[in-house]
N, C-alpha and C positions, 0 to 999 in steps of 0.2 A: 447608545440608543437601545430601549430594551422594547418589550412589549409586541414584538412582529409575530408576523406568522410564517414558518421557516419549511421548507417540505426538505427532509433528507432521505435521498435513496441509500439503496444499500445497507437499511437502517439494522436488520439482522447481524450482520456481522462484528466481529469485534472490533472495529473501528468505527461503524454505525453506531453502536449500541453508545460506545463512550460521548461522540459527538452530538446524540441524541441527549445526554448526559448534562454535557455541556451547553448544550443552546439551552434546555433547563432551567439552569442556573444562571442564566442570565438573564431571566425573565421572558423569552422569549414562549410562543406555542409553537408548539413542532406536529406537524404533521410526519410519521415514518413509514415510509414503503421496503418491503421484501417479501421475501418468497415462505421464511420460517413461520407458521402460525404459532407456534412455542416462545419463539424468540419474539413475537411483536405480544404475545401477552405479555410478557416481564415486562418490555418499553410500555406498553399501557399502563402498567400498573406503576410505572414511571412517572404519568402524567402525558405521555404523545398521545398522539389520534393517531393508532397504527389502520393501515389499508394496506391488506395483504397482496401484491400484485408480482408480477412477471413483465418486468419493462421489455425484456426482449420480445416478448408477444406482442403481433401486430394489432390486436382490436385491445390493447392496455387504455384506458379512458385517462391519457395523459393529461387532457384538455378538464378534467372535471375533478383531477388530483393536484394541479396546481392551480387550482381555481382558488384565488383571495390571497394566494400565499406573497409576501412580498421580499423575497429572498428564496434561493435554490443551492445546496450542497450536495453535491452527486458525485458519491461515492460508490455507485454498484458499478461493478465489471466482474467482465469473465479475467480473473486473476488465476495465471496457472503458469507454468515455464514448460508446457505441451499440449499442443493441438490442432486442428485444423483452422487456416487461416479464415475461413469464411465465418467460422464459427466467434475467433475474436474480431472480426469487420463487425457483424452486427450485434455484438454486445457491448463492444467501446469502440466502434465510430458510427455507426448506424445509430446505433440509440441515444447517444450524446448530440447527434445531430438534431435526432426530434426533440428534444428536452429541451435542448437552447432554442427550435422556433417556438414552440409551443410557450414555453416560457416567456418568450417576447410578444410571442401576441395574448398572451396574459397580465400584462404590466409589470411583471417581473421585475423591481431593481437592480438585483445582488444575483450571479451566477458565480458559485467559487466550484472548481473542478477539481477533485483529485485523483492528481497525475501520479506518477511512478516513477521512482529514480531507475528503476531500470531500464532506463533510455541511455544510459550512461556507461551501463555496464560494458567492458571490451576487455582483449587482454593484454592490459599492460597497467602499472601502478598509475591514480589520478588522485591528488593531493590536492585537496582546498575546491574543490569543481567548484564553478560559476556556475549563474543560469543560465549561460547559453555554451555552453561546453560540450556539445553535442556532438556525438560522434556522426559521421557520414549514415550509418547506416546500423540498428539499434541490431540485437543479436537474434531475437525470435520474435514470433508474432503479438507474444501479448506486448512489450515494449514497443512494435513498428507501430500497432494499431492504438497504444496510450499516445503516443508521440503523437498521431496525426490528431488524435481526438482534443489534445492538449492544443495542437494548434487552431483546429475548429474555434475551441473555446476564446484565443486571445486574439482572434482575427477582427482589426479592427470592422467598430458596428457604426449602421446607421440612424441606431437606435439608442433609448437611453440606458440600455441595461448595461449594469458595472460586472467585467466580468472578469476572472483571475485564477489562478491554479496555485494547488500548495503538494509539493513532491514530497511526502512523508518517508521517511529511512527505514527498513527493518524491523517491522509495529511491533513489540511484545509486552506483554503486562497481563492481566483479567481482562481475558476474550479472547485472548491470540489462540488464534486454530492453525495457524500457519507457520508461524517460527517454531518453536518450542516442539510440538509435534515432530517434526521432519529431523530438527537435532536432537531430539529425544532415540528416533529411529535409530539415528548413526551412532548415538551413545550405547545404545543397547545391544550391538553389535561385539563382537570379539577383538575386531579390530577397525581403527578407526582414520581411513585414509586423509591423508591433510595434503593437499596437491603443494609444493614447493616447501614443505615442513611446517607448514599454517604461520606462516612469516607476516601474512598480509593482514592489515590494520581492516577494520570494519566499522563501521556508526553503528548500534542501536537506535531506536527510538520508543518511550513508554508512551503507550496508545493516550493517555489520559494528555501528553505534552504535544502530540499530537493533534487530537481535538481542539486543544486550548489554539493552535494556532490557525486552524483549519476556521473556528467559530471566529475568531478575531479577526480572519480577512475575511468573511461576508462582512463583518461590521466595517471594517475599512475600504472595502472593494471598492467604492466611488473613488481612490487615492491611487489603486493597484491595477486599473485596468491594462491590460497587456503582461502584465506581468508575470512569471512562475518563480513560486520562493520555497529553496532545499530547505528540509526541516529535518533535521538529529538531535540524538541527545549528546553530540558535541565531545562524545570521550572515545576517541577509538580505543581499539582492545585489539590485540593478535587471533590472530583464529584461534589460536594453540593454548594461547589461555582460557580465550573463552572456552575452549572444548574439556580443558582438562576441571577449570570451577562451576561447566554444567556437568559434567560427568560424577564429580563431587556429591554436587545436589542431589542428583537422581541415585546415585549411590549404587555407579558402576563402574568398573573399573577398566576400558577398552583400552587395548595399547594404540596407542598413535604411530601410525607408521605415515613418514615423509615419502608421498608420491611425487619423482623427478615431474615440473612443467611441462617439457617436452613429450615426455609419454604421458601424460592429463590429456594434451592438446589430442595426441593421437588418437587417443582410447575415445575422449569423446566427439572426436569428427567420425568415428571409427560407426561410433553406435548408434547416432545418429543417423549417416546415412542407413546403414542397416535399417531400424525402425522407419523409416522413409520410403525404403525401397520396399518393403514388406506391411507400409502400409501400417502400423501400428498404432494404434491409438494409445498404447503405453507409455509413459517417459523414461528413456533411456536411464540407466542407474546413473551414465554421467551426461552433462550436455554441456556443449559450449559457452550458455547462457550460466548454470551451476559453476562451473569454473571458475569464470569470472567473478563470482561475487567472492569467492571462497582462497582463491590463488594469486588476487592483485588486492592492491590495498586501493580504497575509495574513501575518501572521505570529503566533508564539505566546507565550503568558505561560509562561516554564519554571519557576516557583515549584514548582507542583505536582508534575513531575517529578522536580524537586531533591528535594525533602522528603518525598516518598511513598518514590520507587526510589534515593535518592541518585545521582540520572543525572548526570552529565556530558560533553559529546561530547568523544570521543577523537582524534576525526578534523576535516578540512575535507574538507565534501563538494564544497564546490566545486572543490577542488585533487583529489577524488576522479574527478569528472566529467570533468573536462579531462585525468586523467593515463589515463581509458579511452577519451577522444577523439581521445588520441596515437597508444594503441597501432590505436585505430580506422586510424586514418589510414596506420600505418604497414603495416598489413593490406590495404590497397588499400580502405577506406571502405565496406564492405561489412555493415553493421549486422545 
């Protein structure tokens, strides 16, 4: 089905920007909301109808932004692994709440949500995760408040709106401000801590494969209601490799030293409460939440995605990574 009119939030950022990309291409019109007036010029000259807004502001004219649209992808949150919790309540659940009524008393058909595998993150290795493999209790505030917002969204309705969540892996490719960045940091270092000898398996995902499945469940939502489906690009990698073929890229040479588990855990229950007790708005150099992704291996069962969206990754996101580590490097390393 082509031809709708699509509103995606969070259209700014580098998963915005591709899934704006993507509805595109599939003949759809896209309306895109964010906060970059820089970044909603380039998606103009894309083809969207950017409206430059701040959903978290309470006088945002949600009601006159999703006016005609007949499909919803929302994608903006406050994505961060530090800060005050009231700060992620009303940016992913407060504001995911007005979107989906607002949207409903719009005619809205299609609500697809993206969620965060870091609802998942813990510490101990998890091999193949299902969609409901959820730990009791997620490790920091932006995974407690995606988790609850994620459930917002798949609660069954009384209404007809098809609504469904897609937990995207690790985004990296053209646009990523967040992966690439922060391991770029740790590569430029002297030395370069690997908690348990970077042993643990990790997904990637290339933003563009991403998209592609993010835009395939609005088309399918009517099929996916209730549903939330992992999405990777299906190759784990060791830490240790990936650190040592991004270190390659960038064209530096940090020694890896194996940090024991046990003092990881220490060190970041250590710094955390610190930063807590003192009040900090800083993120500790390590966090429980960090650990986690970096010192267990996670990876996902792609059945579900296979057979729901007919996904397939089109890409290696780790050849995605390292070829924006290149151009990184060849930019003067400047993330």
């Amino acid at each position: 089905m082509s031809g709708r009119r699509i509103l995606v939030t969070g259209a700014t950022g580098g998963l915005g920007h591709a899934l704006v990309r993507e509805a595109l291409v599939r003949g759809h019109s896209v309306v895109a909301t964010g906060r970059s007036r820089d970044a909603g010029e380039a998606l103009a000259g894309m083809g969207a109808e950017f409206a430059p807004l701040d959903l978290s502001d309470q006088s945002a004219p949600l009601a006159s932004l999703i006016e005609g649209c007949d499909g919803v992808i929302h994608a903006a949150a406050l994505s961060a692994s530090w800060g005050r919790r009231r700060d992620f309540v009303a940016a992913n659940v407060t504001m995911t709440r007005k979107l989906l009524d607002v949207a409903a008393a719009s005619g809205v058909q299609r609500f697809v949500f993206v969620s965060s595998p870091s609802i998942f993150a813990c510490h101990r290795d998890r091999l193949s995760i299902g969609e409901s493999d959820i730990p009791e209790r997620p490790l920091n505030f932006y995974a407690q408040t995606k988790l609850a917002a994620e459930r917002l969204v798949l609660a069954p309705r009384g209404d007809a709106m098809a609504c469904c969540a897609i937990r995207p892996r690790a985004l990296v490719g053209a646009g990523d401000r967040v992966v690439l960045p922060r391991l770029a940091e740790l590569a430029q270092r002297a030395r370069m801590p690997l908690p348990g000898g970077g042993v643990a398996l990790v997904e990637l995902t290339d933003l563009r494969d991403a998209a592609w499945a993010i835009c395939e469940a609005e088309e399918r939502a009517p099929a996916l209601c209730g549903h939330a489906i992992n999405i990777s690009g299906g190759r784990p990698v060791a830490v240790r490799d990936l650190a040592m073929r991004l270190a390659e890229s960038l064209g530096t040479r940090p020694k890896l030293v194996a940090v024991p588990i046990g003092l990881a855990r220490l060190l970041a229950a250590t710094l955390e409460g610190i930063a807590r007790a003192t009040g900090s708005r800083k993120e500790p150099v390590l966090t429980r939440y960090t650990l986690a992704t970096l010192g267990w291996s996670q990876t996902f069962n792609h059945e579900p995605a296979q057979r729901l969206l007919g996904y397939q990754p089109r890409y290696d996101a780790v050849d995605s990574l390292l070829d924006e580590a290149s151009k990184l490097a060849r930019a003067g390393g400047s993330a």
